[in-house]
N, CA, C and O atoms as CSV, one atom per row, in Angstrom:
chain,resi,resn,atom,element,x,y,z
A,1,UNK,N,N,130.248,106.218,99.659
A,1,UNK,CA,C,129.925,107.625,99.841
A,1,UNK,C,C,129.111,107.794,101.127
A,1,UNK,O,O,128.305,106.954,101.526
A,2,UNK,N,N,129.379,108.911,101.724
A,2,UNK,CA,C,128.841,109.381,103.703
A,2,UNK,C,C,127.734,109.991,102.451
A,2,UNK,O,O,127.926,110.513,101.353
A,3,UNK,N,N,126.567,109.646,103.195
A,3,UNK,CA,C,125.180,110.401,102.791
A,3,UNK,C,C,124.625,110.789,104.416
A,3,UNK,O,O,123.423,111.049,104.467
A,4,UNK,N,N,125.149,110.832,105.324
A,4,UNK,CA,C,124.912,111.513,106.802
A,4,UNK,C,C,124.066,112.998,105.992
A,4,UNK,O,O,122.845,112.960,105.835
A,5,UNK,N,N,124.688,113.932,105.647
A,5,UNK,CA,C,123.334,115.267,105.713
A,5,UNK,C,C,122.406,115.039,104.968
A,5,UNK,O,O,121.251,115.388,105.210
A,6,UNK,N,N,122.770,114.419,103.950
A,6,UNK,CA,C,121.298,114.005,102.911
A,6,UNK,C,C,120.198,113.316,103.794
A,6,UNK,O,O,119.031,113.709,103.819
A,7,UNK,N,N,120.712,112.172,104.569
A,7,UNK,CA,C,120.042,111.694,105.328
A,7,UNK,C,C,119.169,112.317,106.082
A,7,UNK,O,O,117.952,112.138,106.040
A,8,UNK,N,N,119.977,113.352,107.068
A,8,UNK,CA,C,119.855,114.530,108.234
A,8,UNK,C,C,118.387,115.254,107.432
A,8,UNK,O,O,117.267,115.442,107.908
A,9,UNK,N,N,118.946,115.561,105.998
A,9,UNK,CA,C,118.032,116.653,105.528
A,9,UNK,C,C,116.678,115.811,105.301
A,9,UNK,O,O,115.626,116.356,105.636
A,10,UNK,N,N,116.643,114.608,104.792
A,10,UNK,CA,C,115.787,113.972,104.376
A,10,UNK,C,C,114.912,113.686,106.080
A,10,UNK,O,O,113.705,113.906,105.978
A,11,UNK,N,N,115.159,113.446,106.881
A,11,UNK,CA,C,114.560,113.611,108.187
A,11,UNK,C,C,114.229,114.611,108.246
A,11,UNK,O,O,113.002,114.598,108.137
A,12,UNK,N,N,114.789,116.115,108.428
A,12,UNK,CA,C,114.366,117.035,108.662
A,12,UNK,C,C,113.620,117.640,107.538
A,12,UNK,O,O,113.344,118.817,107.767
A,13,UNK,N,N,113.230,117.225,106.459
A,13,UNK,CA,C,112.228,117.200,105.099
A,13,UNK,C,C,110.965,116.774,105.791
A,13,UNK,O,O,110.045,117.593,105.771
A,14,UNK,N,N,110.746,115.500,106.467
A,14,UNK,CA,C,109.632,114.723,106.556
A,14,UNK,C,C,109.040,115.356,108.014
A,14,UNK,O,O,107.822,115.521,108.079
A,15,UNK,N,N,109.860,115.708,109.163
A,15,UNK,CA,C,109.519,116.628,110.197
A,15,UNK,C,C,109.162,117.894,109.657
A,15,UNK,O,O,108.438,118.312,110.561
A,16,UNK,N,N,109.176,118.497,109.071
A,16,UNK,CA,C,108.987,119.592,108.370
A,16,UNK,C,C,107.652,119.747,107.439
A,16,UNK,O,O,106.982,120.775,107.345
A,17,UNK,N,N,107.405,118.503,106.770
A,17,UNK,CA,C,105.816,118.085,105.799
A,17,UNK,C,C,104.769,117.719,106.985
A,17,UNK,O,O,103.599,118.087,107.090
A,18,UNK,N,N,105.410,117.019,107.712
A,18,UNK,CA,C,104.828,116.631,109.119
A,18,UNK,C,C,104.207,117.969,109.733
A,18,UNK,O,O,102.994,118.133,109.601
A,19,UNK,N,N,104.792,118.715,110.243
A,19,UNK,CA,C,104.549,120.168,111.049
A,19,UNK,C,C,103.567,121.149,109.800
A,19,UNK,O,O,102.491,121.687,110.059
A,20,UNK,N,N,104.144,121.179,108.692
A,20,UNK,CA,C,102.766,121.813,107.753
A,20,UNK,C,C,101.823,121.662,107.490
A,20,UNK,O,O,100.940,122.493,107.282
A,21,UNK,N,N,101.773,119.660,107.397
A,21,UNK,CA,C,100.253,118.926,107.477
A,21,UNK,C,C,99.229,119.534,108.381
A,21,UNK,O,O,98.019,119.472,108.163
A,22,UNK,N,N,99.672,120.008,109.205
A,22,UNK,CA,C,99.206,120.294,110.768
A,22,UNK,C,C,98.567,121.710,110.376
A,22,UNK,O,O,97.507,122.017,110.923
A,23,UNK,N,N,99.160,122.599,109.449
A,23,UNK,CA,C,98.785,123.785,109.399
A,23,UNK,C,C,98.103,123.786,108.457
A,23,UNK,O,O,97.601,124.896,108.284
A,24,UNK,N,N,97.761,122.899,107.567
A,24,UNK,CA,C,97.041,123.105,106.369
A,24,UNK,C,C,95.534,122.257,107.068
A,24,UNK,O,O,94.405,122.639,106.760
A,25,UNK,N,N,95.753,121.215,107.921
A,25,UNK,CA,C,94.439,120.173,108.611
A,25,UNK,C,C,94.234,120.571,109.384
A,25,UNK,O,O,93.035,120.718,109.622
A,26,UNK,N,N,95.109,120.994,110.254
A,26,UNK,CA,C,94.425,121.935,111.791
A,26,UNK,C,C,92.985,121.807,111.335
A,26,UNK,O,O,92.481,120.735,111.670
A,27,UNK,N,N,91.999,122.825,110.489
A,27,UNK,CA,C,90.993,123.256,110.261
A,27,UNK,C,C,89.753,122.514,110.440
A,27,UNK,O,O,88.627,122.852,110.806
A,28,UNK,N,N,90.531,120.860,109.900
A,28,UNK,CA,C,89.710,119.871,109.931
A,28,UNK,C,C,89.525,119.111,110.966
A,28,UNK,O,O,88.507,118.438,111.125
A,29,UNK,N,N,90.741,119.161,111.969
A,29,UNK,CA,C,91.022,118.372,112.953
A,29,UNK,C,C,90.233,119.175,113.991
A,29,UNK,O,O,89.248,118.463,114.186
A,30,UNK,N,N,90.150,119.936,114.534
A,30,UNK,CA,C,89.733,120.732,115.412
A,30,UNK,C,C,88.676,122.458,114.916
A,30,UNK,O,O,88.917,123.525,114.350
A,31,UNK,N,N,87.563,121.812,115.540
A,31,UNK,CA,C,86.588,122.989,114.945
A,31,UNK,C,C,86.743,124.345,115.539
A,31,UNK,O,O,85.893,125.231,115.458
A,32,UNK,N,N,87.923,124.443,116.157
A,32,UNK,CA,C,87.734,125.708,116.718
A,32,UNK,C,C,88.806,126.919,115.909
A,32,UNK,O,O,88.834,128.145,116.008
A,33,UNK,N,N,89.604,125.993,115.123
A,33,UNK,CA,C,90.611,126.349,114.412
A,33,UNK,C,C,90.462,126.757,112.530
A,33,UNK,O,O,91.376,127.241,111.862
A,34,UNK,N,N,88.977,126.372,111.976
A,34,UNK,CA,C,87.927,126.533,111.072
A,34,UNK,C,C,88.190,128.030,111.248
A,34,UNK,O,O,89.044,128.435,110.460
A,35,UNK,N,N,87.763,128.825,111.944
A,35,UNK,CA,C,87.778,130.582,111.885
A,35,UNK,C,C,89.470,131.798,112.242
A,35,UNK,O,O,89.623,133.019,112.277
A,36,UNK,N,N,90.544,130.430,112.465
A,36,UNK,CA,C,91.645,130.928,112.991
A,36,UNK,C,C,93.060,130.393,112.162
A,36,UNK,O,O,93.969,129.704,112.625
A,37,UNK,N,N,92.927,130.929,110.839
A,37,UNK,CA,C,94.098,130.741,110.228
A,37,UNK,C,C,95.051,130.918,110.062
A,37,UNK,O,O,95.964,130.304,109.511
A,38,UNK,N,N,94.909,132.141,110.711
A,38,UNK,CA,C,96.694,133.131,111.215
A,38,UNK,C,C,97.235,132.602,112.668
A,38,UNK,O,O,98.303,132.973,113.155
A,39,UNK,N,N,96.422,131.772,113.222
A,39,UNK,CA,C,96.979,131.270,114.290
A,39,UNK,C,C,97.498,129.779,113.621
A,39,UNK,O,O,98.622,129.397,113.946
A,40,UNK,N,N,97.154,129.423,113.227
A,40,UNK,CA,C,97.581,127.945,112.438
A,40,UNK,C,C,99.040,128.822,111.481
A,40,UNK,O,O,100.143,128.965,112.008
A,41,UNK,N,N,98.768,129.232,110.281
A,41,UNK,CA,C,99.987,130.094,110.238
A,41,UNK,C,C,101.009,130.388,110.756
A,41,UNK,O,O,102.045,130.446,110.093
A,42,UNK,N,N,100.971,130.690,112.284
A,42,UNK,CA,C,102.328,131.307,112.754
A,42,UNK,C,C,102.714,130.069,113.689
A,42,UNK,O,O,103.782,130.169,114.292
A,43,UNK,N,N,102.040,129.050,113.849
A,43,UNK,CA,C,101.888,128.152,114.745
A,43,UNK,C,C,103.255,127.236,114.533
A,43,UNK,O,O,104.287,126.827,115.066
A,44,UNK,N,N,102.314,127.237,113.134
A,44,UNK,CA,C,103.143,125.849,112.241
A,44,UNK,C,C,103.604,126.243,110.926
A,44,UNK,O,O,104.228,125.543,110.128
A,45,UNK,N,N,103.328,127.121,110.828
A,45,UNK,CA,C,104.158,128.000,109.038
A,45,UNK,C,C,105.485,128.526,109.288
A,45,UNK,O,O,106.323,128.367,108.401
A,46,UNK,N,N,105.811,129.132,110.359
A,46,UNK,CA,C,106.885,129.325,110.956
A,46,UNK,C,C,107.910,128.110,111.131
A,46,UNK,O,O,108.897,127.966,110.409
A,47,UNK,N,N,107.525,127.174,112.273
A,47,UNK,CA,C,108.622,125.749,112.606
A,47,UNK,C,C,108.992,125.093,111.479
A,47,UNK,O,O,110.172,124.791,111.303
A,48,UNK,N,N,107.914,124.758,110.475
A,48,UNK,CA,C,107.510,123.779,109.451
A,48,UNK,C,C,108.775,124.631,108.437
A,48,UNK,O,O,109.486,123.899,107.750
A,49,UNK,N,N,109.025,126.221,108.374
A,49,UNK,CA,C,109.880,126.981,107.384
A,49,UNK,C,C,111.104,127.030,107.934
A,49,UNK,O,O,111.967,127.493,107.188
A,50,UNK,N,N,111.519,126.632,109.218
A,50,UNK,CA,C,112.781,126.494,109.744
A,50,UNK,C,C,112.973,124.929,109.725
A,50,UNK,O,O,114.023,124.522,110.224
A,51,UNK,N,N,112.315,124.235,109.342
A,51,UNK,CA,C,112.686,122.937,109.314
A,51,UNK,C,C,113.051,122.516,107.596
A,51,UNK,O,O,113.731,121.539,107.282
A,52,UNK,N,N,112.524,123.346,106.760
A,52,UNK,CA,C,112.921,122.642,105.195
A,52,UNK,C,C,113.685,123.974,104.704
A,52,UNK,O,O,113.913,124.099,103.501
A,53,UNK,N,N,114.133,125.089,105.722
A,53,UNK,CA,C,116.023,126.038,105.269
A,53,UNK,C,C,116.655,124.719,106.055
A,53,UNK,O,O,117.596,124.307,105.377
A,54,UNK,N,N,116.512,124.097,106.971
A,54,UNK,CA,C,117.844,123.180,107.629
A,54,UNK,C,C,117.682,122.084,106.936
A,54,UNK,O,O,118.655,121.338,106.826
A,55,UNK,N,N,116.397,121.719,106.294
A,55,UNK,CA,C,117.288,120.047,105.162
A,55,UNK,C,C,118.092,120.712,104.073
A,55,UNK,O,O,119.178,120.394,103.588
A,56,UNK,N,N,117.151,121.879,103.773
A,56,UNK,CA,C,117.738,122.292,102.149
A,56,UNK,C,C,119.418,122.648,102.529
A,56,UNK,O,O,120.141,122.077,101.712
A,57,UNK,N,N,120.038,123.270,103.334
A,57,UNK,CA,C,121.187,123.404,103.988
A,57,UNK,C,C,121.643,122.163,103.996
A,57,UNK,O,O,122.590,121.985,103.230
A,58,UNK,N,N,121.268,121.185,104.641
A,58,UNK,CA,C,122.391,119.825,104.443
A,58,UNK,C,C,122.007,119.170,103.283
A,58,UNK,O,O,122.860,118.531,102.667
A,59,UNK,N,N,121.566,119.191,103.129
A,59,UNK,CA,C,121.236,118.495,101.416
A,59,UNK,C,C,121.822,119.207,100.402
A,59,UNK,O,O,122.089,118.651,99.336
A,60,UNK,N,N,122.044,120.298,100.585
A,60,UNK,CA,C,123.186,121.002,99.608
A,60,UNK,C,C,124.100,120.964,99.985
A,60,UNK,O,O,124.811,120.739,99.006
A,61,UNK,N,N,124.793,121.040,100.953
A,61,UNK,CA,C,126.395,120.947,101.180
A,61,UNK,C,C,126.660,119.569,100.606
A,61,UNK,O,O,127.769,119.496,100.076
A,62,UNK,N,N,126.002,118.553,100.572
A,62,UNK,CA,C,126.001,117.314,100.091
A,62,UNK,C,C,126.160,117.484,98.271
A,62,UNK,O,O,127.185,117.299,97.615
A,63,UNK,N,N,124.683,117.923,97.724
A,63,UNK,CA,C,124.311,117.725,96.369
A,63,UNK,C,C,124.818,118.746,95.472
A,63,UNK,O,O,125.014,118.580,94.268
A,64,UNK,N,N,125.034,119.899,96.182
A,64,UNK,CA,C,125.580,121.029,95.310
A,64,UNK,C,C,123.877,120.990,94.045
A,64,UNK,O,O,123.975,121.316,92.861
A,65,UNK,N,N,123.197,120.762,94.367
A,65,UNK,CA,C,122.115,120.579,93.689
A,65,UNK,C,C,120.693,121.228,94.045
A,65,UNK,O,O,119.926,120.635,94.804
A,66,UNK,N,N,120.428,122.230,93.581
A,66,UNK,CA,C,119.011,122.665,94.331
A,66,UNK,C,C,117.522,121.566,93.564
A,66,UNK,O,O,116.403,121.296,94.000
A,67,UNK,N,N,118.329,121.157,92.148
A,67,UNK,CA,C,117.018,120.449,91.506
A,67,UNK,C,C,117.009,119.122,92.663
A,67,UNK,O,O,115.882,118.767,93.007
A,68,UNK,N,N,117.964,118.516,93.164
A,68,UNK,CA,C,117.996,117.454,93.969
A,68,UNK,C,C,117.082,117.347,95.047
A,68,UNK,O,O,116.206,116.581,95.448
A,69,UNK,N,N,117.681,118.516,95.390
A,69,UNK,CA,C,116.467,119.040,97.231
A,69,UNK,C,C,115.525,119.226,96.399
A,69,UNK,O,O,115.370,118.044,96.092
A,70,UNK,N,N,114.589,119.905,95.642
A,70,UNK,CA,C,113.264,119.718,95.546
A,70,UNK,C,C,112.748,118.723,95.126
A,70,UNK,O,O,111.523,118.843,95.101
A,71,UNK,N,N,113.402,116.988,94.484
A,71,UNK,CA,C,112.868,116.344,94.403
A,71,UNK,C,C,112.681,115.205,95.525
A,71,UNK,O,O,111.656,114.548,95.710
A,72,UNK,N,N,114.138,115.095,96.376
A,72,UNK,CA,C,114.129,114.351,97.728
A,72,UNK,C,C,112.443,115.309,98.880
A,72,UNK,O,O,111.534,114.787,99.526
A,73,UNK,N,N,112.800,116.863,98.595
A,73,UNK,CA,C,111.799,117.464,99.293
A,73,UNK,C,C,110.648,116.822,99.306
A,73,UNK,O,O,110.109,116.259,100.259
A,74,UNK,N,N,110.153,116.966,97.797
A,74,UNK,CA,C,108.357,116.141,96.964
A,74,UNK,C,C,108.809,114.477,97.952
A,74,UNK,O,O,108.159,113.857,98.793
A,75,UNK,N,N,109.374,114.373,97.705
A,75,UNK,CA,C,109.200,112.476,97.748
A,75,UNK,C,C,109.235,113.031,99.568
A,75,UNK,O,O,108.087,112.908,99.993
A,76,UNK,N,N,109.788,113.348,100.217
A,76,UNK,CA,C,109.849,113.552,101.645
A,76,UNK,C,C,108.401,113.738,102.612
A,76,UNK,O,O,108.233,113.470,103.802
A,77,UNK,N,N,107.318,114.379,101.461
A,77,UNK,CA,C,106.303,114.456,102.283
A,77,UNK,C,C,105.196,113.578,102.078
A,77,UNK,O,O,104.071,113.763,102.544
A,78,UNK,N,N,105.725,112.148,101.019
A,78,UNK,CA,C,104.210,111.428,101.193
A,78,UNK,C,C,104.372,110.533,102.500
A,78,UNK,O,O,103.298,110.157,102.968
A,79,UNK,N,N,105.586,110.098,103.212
A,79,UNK,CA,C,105.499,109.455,104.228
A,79,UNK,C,C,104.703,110.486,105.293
A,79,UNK,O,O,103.561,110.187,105.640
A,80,UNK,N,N,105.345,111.715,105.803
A,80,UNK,CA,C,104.205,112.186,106.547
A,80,UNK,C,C,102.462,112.411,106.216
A,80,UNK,O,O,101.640,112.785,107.053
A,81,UNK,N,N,102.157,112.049,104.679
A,81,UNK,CA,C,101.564,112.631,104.533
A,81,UNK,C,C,100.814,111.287,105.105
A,81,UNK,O,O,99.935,111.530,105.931
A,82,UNK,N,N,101.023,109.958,104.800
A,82,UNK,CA,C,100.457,109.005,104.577
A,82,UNK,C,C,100.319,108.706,106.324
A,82,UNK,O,O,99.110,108.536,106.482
A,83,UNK,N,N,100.913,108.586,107.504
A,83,UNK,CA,C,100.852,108.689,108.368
A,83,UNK,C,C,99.774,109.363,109.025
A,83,UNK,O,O,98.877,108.790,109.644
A,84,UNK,N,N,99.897,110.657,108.863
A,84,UNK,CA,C,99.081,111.665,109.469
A,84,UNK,C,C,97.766,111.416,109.040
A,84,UNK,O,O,96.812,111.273,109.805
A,85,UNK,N,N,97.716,111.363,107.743
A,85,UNK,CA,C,96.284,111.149,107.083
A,85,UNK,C,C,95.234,109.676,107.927
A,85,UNK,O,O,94.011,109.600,108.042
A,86,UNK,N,N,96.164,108.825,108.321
A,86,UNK,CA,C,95.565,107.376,108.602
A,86,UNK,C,C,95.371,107.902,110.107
A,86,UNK,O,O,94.229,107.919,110.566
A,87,UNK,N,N,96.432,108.323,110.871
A,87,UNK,CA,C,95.948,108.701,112.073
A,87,UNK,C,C,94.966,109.767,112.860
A,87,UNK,O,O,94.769,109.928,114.064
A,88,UNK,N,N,94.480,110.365,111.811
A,88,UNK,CA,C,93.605,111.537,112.223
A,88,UNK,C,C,92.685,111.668,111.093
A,88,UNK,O,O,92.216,112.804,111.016
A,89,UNK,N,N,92.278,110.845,110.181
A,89,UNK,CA,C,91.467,110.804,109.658
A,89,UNK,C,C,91.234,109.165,109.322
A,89,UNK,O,O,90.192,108.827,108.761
A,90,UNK,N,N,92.028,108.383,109.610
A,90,UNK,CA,C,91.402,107.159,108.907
A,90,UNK,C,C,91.159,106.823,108.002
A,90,UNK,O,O,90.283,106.032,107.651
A,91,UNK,N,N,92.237,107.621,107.198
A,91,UNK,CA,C,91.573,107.167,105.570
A,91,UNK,C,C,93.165,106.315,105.172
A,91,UNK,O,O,94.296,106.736,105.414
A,92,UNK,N,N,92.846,105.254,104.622
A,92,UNK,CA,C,93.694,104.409,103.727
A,92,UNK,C,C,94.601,104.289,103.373
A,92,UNK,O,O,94.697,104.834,102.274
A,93,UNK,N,N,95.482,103.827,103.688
A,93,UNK,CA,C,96.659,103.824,102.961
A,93,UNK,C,C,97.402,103.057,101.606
A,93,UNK,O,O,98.079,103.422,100.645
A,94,UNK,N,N,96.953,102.012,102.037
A,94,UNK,CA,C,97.418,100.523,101.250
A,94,UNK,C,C,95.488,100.372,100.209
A,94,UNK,O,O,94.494,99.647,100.253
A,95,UNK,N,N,95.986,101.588,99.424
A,95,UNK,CA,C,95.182,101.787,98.029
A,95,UNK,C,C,95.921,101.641,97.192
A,95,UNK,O,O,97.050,101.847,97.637
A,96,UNK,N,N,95.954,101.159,95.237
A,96,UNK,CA,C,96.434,100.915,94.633
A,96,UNK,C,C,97.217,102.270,94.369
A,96,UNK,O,O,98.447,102.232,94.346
A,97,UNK,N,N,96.681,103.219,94.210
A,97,UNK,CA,C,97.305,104.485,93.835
A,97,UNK,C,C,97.840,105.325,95.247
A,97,UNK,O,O,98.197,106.493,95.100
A,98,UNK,N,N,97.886,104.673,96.668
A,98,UNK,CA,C,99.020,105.086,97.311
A,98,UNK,C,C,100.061,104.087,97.349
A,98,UNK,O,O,101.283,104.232,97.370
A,99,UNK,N,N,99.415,103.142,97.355
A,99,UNK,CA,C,101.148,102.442,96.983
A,99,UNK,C,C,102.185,102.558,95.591
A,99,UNK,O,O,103.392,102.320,95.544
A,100,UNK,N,N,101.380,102.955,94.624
A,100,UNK,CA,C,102.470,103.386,93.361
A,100,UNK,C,C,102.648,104.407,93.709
A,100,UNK,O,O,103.864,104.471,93.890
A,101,UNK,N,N,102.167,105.419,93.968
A,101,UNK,CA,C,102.891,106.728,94.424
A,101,UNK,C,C,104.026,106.288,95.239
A,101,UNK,O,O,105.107,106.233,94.654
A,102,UNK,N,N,103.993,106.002,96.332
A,102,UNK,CA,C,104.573,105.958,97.753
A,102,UNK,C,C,106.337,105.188,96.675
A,102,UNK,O,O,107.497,105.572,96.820
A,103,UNK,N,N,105.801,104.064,95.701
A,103,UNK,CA,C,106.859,103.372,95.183
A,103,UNK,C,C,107.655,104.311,94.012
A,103,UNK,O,O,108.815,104.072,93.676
A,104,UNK,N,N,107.102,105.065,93.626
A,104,UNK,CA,C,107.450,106.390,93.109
A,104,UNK,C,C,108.495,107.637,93.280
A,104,UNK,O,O,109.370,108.113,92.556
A,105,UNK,N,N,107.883,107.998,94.843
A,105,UNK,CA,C,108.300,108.612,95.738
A,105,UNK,C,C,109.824,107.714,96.072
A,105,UNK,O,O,110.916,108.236,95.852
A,106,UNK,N,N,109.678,106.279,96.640
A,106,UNK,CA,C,110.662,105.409,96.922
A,106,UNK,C,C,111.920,105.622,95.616
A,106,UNK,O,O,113.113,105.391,95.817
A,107,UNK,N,N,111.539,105.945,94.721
A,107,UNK,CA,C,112.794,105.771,93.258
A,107,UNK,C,C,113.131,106.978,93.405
A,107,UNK,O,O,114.311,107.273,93.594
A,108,UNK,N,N,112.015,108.033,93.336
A,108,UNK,CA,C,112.281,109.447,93.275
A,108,UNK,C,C,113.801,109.693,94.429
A,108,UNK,O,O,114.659,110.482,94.033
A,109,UNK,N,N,113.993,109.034,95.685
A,109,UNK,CA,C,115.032,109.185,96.689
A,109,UNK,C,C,115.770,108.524,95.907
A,109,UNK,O,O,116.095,109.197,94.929
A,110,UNK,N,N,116.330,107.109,95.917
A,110,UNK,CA,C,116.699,106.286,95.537
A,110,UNK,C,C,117.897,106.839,94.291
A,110,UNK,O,O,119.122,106.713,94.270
A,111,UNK,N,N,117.074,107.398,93.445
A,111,UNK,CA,C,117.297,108.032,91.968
A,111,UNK,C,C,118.648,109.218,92.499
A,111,UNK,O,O,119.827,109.101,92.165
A,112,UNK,N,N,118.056,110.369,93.423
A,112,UNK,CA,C,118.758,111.545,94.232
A,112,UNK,C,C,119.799,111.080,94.971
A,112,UNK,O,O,120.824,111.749,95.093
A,113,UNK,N,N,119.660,109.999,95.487
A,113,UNK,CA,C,121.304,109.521,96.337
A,113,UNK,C,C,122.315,108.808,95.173
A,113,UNK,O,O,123.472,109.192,95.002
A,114,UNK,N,N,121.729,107.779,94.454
A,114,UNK,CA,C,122.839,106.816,94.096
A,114,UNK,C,C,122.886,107.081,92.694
A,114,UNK,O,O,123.338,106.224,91.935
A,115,UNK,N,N,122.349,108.480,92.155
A,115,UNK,CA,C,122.878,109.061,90.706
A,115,UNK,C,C,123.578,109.795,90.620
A,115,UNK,O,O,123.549,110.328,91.730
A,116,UNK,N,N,124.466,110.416,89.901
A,116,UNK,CA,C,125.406,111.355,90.132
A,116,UNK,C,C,125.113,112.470,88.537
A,116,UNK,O,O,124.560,112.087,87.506
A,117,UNK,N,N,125.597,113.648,88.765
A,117,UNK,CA,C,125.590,114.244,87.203
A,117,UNK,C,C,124.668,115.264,87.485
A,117,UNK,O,O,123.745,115.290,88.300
A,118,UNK,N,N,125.228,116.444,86.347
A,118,UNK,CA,C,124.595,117.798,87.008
A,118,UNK,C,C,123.937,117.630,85.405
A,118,UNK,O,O,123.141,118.465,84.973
């Protein structure tokens, strides 16, 4: 079986958690952005909402499944989450309870590609 858009979508899932991280931490990352939430909003609430209509779009022409896309979606954003978090804050990754998640997340995909059945 071609899993090319699932794939596509599942990239454009994690670019997409990626670009929201940004709008939800902005605040923390930069103190000037603490009093400016509608600029964080349109910044990155906008790109971040054109990026998860274009996975959910190829991930359905694929799954015929909307329960599918929201669970590839969930599992799609602990890799950005886990990234972003270590690089701009330094906090941990390889904790007992991010690695069962993360292995979680790993079945949660896993489960969405190579199961079939509505």
């Amino acid at each position: 079986m071609n899993h090319t858009l699932l794939f596509l979508g599942c990239l454009l899932a994690i670019l997409g958690h990626s670009v929201a991280w940004f709008g939800g931490n902005s605040q923390f990352l930069w103190e000037s952005w603490k009093s400016s939430p509608l600029y964080a909003i349109i910044l990155f609430g906008i790109p971040s909402n054109i990026l998860f209509w274009l996975a959910s779009r190829y991930m359905f022409e694929e799954t015929h499944s909307i329960w599918q896309i929201r669970w590839i979606m969930f599992a799609a954003s602990f890799p950005a989450m886990y990234t972003l978090s270590k690089i701009f804050f330094n906090e941990p990754f390889f904790t007992h309870r991010n690695i069962i998640t993360s292995l979680l997340a790993i079945c949660i995909i896993y489960v969405q590609f190579y199961f079939k059945g509505k």
